[in-house]
N, CA, C and O atoms as a Tinker XYZ file with bonds, in Angstrom:
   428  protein
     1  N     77.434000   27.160000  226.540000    73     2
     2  CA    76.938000   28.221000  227.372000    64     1     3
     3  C     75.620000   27.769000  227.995000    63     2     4     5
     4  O     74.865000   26.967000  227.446000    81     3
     5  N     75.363000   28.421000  229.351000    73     3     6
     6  CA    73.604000   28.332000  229.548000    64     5     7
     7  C     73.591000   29.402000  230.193000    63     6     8     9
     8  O     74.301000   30.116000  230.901000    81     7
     9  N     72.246000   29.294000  229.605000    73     7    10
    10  CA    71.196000   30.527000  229.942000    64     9    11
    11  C     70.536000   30.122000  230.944000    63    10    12    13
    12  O     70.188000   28.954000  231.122000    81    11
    13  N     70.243000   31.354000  231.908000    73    11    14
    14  CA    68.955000   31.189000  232.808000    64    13    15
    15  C     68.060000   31.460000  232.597000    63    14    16    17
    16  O     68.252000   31.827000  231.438000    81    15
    17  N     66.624000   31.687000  232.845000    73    15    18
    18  CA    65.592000   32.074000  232.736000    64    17    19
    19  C     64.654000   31.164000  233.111000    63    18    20    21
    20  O     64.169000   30.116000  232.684000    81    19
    21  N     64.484000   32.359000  234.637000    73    19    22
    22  CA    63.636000   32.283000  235.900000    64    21    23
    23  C     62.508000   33.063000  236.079000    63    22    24    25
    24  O     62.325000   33.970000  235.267000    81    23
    25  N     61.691000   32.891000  237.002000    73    23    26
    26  CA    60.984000   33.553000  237.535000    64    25    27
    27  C     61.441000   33.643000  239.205000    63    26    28    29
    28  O     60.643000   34.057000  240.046000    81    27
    29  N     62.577000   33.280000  239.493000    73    27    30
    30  CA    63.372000   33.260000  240.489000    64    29    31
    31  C     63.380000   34.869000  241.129000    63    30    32    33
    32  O     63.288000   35.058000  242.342000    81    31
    33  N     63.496000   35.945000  240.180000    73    31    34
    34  CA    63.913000   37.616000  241.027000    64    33    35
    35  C     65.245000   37.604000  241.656000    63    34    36    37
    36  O     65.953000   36.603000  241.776000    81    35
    37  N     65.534000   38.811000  242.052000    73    35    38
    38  CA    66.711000   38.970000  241.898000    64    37    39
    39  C     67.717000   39.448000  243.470000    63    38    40    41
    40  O     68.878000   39.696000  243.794000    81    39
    41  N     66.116000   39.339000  244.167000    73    39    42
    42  CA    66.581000   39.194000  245.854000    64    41    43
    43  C     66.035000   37.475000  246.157000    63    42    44    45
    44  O     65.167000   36.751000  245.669000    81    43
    45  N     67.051000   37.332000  247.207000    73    43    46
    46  CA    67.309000   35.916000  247.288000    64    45    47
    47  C     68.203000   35.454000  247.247000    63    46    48    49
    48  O     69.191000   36.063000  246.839000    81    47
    49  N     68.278000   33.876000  247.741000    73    47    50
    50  CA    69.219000   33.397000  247.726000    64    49    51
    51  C     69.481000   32.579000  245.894000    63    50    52    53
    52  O     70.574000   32.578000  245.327000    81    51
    53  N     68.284000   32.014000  245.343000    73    51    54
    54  CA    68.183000   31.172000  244.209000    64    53    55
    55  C     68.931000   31.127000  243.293000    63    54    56    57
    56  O     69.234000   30.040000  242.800000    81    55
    57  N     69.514000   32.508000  242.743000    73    55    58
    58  CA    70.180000   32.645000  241.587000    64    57    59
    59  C     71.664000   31.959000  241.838000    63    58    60    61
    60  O     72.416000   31.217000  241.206000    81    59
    61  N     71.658000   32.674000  243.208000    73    59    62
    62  CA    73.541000   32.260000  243.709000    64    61    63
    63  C     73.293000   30.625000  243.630000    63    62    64    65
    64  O     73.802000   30.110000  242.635000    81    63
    65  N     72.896000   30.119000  244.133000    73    63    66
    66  CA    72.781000   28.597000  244.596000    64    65    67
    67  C     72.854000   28.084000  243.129000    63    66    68    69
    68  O     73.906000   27.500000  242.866000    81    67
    69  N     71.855000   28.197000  242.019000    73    67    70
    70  CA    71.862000   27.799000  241.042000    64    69    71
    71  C     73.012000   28.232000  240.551000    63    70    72    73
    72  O     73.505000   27.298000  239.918000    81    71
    73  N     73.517000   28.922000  240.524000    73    71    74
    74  CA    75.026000   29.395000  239.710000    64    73    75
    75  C     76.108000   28.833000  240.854000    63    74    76    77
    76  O     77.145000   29.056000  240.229000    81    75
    77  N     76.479000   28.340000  241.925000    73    75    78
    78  CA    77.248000   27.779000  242.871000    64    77    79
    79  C     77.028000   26.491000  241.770000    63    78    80    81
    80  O     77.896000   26.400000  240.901000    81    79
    81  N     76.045000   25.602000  241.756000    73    79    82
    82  CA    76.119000   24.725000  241.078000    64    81    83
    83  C     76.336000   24.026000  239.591000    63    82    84    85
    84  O     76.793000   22.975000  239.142000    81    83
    85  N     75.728000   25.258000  239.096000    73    83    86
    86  CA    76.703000   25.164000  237.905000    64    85    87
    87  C     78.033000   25.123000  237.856000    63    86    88    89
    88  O     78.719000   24.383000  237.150000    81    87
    89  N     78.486000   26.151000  238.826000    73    87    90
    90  CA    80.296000   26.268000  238.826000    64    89    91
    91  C     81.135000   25.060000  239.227000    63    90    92    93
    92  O     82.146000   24.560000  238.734000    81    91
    93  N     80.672000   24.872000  239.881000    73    91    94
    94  CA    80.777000   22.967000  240.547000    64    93    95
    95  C     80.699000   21.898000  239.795000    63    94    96    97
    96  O     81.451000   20.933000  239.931000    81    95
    97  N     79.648000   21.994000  238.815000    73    95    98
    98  CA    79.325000   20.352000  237.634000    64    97    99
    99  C     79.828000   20.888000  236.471000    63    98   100   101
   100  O     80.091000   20.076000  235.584000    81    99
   101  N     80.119000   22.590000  236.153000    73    99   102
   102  CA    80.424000   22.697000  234.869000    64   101   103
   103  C     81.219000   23.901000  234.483000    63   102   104   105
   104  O     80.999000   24.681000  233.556000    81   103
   105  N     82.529000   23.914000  235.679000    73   103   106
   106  CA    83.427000   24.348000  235.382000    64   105   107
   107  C     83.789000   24.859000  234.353000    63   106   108   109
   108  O     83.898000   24.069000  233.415000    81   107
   109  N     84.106000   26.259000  234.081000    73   107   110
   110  CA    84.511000   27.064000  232.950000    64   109   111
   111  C     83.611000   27.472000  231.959000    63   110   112   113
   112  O     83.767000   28.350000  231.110000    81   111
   113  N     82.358000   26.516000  232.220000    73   111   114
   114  CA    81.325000   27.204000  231.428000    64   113   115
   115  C     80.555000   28.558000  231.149000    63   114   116   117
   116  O     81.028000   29.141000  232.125000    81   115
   117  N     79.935000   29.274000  230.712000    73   115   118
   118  CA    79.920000   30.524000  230.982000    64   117   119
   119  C     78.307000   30.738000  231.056000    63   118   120   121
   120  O     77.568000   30.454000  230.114000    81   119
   121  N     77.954000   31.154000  232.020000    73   119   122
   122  CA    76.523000   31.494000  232.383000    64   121   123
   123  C     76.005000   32.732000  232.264000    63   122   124   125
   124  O     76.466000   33.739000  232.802000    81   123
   125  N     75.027000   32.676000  231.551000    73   123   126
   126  CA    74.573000   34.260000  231.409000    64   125   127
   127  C     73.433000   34.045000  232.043000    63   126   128   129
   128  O     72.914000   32.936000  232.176000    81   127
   129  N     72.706000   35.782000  232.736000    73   127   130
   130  CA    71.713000   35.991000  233.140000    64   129   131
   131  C     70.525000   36.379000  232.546000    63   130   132   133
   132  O     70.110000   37.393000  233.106000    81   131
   133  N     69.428000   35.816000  231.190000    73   131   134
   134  CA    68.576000   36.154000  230.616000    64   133   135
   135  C     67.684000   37.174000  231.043000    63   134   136   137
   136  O     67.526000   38.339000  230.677000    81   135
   137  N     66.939000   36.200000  232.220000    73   135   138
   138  CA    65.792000   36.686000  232.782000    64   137   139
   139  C     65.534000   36.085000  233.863000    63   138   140   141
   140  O     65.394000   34.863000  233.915000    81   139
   141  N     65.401000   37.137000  235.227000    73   139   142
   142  CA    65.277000   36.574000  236.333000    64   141   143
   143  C     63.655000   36.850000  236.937000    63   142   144   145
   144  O     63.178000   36.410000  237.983000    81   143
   145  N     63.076000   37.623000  236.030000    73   143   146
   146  CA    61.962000   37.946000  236.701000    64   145   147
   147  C     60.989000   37.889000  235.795000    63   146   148   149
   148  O     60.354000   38.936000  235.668000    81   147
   149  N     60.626000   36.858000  235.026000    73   147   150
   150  CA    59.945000   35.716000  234.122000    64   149   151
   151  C     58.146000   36.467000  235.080000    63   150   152   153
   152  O     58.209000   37.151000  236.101000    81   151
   153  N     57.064000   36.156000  234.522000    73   151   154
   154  CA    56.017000   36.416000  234.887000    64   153   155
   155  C     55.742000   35.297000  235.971000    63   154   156   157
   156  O     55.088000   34.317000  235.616000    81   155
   157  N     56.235000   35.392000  237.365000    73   155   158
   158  CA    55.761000   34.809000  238.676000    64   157   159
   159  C     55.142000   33.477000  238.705000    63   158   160   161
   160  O     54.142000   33.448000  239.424000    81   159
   161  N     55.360000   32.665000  238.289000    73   159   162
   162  CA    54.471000   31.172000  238.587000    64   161   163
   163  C     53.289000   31.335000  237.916000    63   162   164   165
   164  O     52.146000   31.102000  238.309000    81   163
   165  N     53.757000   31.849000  236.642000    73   163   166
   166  CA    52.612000   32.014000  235.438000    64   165   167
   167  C     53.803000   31.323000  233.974000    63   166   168   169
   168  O     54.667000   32.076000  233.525000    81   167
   169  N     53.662000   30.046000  233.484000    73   167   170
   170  CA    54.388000   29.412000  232.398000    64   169   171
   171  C     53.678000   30.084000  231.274000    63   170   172   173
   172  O     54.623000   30.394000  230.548000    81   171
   173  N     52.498000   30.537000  230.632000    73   171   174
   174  CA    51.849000   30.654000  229.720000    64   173   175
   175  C     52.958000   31.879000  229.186000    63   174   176   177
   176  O     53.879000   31.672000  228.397000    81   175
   177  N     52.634000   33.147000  229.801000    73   175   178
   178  CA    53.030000   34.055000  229.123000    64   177   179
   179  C     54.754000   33.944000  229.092000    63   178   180   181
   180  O     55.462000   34.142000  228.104000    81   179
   181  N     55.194000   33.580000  230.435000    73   179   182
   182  CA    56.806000   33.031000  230.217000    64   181   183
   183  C     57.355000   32.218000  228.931000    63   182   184   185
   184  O     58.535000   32.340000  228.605000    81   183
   185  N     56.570000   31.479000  228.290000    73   183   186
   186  CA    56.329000   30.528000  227.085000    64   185   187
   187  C     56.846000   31.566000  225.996000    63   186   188   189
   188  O     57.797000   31.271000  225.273000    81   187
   189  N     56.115000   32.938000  225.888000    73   187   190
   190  CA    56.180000   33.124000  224.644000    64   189   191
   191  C     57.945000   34.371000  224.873000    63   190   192   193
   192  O     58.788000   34.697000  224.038000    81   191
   193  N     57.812000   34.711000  226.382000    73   191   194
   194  CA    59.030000   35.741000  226.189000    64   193   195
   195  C     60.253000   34.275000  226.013000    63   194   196   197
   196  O     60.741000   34.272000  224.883000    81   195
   197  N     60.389000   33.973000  226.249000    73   195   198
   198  CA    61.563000   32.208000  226.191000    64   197   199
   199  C     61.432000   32.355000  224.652000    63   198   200   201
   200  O     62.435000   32.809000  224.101000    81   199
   201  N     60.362000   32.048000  223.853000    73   199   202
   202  CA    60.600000   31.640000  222.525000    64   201   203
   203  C     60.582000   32.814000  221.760000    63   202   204   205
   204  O     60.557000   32.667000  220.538000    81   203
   205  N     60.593000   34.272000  222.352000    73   203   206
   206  CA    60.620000   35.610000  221.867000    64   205   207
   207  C     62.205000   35.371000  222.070000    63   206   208   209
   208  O     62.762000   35.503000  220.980000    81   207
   209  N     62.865000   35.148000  222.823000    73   207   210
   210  CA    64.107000   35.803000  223.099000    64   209   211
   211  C     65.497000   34.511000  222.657000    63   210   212   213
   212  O     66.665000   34.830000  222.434000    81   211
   213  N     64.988000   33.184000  222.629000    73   211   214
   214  CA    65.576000   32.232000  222.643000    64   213   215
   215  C     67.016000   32.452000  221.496000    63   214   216   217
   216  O     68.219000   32.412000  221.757000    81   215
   217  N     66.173000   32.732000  219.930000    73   215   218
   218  CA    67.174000   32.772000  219.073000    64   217   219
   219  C     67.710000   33.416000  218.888000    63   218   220   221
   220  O     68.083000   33.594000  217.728000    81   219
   221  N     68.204000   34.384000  220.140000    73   219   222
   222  CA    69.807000   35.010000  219.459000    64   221   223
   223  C     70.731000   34.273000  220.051000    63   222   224   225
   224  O     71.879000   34.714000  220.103000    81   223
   225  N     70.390000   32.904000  220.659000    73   223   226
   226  CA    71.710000   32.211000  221.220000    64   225   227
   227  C     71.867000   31.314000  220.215000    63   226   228   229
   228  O     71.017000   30.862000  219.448000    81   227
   229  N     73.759000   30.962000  220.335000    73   227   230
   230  CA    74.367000   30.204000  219.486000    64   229   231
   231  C     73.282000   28.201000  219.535000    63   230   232   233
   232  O     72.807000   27.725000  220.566000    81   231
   233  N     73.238000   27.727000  218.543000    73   231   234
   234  CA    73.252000   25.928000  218.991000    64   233   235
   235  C     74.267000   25.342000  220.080000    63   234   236   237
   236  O     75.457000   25.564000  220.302000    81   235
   237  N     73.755000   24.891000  220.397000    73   235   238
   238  CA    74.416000   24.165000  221.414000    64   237   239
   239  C     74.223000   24.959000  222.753000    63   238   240   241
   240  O     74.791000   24.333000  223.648000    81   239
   241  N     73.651000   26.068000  223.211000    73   239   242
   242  CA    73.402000   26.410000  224.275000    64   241   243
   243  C     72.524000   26.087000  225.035000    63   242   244   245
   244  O     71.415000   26.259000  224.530000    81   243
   245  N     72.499000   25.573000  226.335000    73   243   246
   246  CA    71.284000   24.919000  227.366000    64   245   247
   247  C     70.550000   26.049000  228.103000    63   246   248   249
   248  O     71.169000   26.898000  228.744000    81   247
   249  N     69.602000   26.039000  228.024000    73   247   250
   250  CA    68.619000   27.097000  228.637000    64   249   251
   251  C     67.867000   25.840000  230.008000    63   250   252   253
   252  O     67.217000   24.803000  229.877000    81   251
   253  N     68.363000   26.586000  231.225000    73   251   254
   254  CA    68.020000   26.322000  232.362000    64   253   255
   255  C     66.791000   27.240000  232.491000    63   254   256   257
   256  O     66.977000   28.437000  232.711000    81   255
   257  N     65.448000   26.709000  232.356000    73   255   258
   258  CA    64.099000   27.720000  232.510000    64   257   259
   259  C     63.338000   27.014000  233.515000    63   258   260   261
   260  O     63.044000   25.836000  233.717000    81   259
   261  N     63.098000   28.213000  234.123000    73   259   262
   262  CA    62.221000   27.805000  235.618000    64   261   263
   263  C     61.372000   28.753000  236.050000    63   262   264   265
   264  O     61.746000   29.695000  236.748000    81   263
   265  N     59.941000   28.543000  235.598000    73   263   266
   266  CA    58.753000   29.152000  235.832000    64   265   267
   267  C     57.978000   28.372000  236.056000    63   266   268   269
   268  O     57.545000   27.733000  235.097000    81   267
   269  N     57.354000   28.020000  237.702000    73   267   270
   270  CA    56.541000   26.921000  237.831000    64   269   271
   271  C     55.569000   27.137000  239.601000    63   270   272   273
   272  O     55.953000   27.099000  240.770000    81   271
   273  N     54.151000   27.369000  238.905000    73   271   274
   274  CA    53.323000   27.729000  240.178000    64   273   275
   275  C     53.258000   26.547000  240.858000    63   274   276   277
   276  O     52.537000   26.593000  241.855000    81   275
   277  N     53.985000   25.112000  240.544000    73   275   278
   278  CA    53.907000   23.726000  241.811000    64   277   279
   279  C     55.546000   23.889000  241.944000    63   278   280   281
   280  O     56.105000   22.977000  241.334000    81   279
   281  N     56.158000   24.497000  242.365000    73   279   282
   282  CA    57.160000   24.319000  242.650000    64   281   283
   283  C     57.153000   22.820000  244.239000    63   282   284   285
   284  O     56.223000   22.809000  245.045000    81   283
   285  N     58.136000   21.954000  244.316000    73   283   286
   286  CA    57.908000   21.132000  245.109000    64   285   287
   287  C     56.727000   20.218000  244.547000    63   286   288   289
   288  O     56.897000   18.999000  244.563000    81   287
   289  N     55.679000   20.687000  244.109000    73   287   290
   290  CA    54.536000   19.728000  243.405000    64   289   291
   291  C     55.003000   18.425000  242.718000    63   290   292   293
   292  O     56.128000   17.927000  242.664000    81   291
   293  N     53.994000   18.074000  242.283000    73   291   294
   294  CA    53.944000   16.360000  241.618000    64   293   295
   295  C     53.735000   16.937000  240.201000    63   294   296   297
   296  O     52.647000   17.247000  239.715000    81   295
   297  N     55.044000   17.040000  239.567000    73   295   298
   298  CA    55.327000   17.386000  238.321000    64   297   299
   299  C     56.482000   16.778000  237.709000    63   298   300   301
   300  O     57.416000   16.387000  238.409000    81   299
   301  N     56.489000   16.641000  236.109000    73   299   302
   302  CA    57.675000   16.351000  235.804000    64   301   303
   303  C     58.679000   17.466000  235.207000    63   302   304   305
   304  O     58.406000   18.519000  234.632000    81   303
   305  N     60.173000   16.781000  235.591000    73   303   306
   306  CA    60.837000   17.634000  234.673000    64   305   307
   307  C     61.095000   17.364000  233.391000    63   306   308   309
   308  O     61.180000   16.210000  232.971000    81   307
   309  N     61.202000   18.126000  232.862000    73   307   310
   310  CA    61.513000   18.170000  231.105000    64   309   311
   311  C     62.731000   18.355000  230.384000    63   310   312   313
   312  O     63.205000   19.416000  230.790000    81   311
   313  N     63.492000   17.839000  229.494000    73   311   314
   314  CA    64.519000   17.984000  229.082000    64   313   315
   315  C     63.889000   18.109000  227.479000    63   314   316   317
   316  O     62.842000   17.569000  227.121000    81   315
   317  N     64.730000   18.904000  226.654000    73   315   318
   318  CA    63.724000   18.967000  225.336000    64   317   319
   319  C     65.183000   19.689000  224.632000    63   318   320   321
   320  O     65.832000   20.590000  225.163000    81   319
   321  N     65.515000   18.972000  223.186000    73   319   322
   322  CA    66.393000   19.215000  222.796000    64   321   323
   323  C     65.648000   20.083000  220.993000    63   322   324   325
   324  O     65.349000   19.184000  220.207000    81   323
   325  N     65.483000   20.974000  220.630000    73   323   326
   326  CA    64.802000   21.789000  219.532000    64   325   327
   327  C     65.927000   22.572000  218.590000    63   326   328   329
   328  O     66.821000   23.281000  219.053000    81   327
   329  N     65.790000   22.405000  217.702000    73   327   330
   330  CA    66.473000   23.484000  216.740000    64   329   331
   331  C     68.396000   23.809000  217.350000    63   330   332   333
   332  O     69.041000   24.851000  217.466000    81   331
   333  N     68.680000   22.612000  217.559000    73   331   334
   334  CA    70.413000   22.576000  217.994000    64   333   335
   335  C     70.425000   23.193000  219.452000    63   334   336   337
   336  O     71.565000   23.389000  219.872000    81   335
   337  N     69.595000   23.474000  220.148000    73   335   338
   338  CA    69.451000   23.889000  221.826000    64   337   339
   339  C     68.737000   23.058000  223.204000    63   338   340   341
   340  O     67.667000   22.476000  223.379000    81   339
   341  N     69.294000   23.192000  223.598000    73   339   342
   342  CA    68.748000   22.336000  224.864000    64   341   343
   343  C     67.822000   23.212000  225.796000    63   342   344   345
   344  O     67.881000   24.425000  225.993000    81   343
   345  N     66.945000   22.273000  226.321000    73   343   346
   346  CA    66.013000   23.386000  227.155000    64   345   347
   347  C     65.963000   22.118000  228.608000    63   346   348   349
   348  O     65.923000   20.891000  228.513000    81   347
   349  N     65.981000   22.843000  229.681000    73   347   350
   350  CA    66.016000   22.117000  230.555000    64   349   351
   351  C     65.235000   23.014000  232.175000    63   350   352   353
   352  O     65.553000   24.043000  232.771000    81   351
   353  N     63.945000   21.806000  232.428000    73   351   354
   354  CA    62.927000   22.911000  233.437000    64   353   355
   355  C     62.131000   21.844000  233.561000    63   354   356   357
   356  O     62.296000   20.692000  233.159000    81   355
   357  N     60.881000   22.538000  234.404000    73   355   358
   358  CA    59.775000   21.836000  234.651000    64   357   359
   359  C     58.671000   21.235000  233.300000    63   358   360   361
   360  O     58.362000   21.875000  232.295000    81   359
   361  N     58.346000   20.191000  233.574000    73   359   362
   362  CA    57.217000   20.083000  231.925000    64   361   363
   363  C     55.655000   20.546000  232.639000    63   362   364   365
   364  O     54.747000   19.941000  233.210000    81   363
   365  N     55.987000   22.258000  232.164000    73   363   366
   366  CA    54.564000   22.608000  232.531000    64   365   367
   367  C     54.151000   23.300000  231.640000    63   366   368   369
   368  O     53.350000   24.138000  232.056000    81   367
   369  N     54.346000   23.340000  230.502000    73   367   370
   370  CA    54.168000   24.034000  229.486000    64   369   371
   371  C     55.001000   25.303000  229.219000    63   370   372   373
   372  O     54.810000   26.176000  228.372000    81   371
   373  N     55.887000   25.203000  230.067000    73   371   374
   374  CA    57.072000   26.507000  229.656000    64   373   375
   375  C     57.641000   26.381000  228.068000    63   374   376   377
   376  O     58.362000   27.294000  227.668000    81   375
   377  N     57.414000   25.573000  227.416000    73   375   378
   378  CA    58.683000   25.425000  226.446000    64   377   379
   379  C     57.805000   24.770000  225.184000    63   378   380   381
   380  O     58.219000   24.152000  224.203000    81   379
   381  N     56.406000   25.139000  225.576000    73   379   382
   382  CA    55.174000   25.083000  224.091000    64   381   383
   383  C     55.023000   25.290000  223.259000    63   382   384   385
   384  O     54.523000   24.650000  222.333000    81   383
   385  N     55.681000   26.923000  223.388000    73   383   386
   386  CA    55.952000   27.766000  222.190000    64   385   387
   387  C     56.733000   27.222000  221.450000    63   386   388   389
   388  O     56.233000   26.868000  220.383000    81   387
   389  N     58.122000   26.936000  221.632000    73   387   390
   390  CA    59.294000   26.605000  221.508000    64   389   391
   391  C     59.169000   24.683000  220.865000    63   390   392   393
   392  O     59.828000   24.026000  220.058000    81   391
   393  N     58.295000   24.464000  221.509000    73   391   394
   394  CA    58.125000   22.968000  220.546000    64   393   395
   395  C     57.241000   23.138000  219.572000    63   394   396   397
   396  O     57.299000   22.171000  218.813000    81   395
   397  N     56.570000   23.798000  219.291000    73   395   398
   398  CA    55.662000   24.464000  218.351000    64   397   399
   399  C     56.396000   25.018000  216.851000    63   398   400   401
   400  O     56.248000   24.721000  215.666000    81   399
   401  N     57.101000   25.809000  217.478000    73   399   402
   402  CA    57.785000   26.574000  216.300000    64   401   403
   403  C     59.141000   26.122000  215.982000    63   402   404   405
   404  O     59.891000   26.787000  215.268000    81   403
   405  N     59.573000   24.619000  216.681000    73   403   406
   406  CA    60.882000   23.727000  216.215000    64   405   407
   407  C     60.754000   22.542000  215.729000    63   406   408   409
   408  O     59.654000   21.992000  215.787000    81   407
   409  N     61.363000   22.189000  215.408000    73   407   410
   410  CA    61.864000   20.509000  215.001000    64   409   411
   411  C     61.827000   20.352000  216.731000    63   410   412   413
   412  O     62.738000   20.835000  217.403000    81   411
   413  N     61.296000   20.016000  217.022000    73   411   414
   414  CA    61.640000   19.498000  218.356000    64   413   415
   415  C     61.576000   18.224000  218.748000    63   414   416   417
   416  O     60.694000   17.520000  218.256000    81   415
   417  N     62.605000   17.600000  219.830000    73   415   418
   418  CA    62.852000   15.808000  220.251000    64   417   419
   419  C     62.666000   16.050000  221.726000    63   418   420   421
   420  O     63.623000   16.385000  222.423000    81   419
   421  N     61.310000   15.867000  222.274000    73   419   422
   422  CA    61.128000   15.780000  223.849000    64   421   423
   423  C     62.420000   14.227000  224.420000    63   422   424   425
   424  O     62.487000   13.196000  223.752000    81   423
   425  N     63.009000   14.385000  225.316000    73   423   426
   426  CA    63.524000   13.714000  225.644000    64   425   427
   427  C     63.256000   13.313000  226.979000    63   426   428
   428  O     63.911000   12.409000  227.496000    81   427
């Protein structure tokens, strides 16, 4: 399964596009909608609702998280595999909490 959780909102084009593409690379998979309206190009407090809400999903689920005030910027992305879940986003400190309070393997 993956999860979203954006600061994306819920007018727009973003959500569709990101879910067009999932449907495309990962056929039959099943996407749920967490959170689309994450605190605005603010990672800090997004940090803690992500690692507030993370564990009621099964292991093995990828969390697509995207809260990031350089969007387009000179940043990296992050792939970070913690406690049997994948987290996959910008490395801006979205996912602090979450390496904090896991076994976590930055990848």
């Amino acid at each position: 399964m993956i999860v979203l959780f954006t600061d994306y909102g819920l007018n727009g084009p973003y959500l569709g596009q990101v879910k067009n593409v999932l449907h495309q690379d990962a056929p039959g998979t099943p996407v749920i909608d967490l959170l689309a309206n994450a605190p605005a190009h603010d990672p800090k407090p997004s940090a803690y609702l992500l690692a507030a809400l993370h564990g009621e999903f099964p292991v093995g689920t990828v969390f697509f998280a995207v809260v990031d005030p350089g969007v387009g910027g000179d940043r990296k992305p992050g792939v970070l595999e913690a406690d049997g879940r994948w987290y996959v986003g910008p490395d801006n400190g979205l996912f602090e909490i979450i390496i904090r309070r896991a076994e976590a393997k930055p990848r």
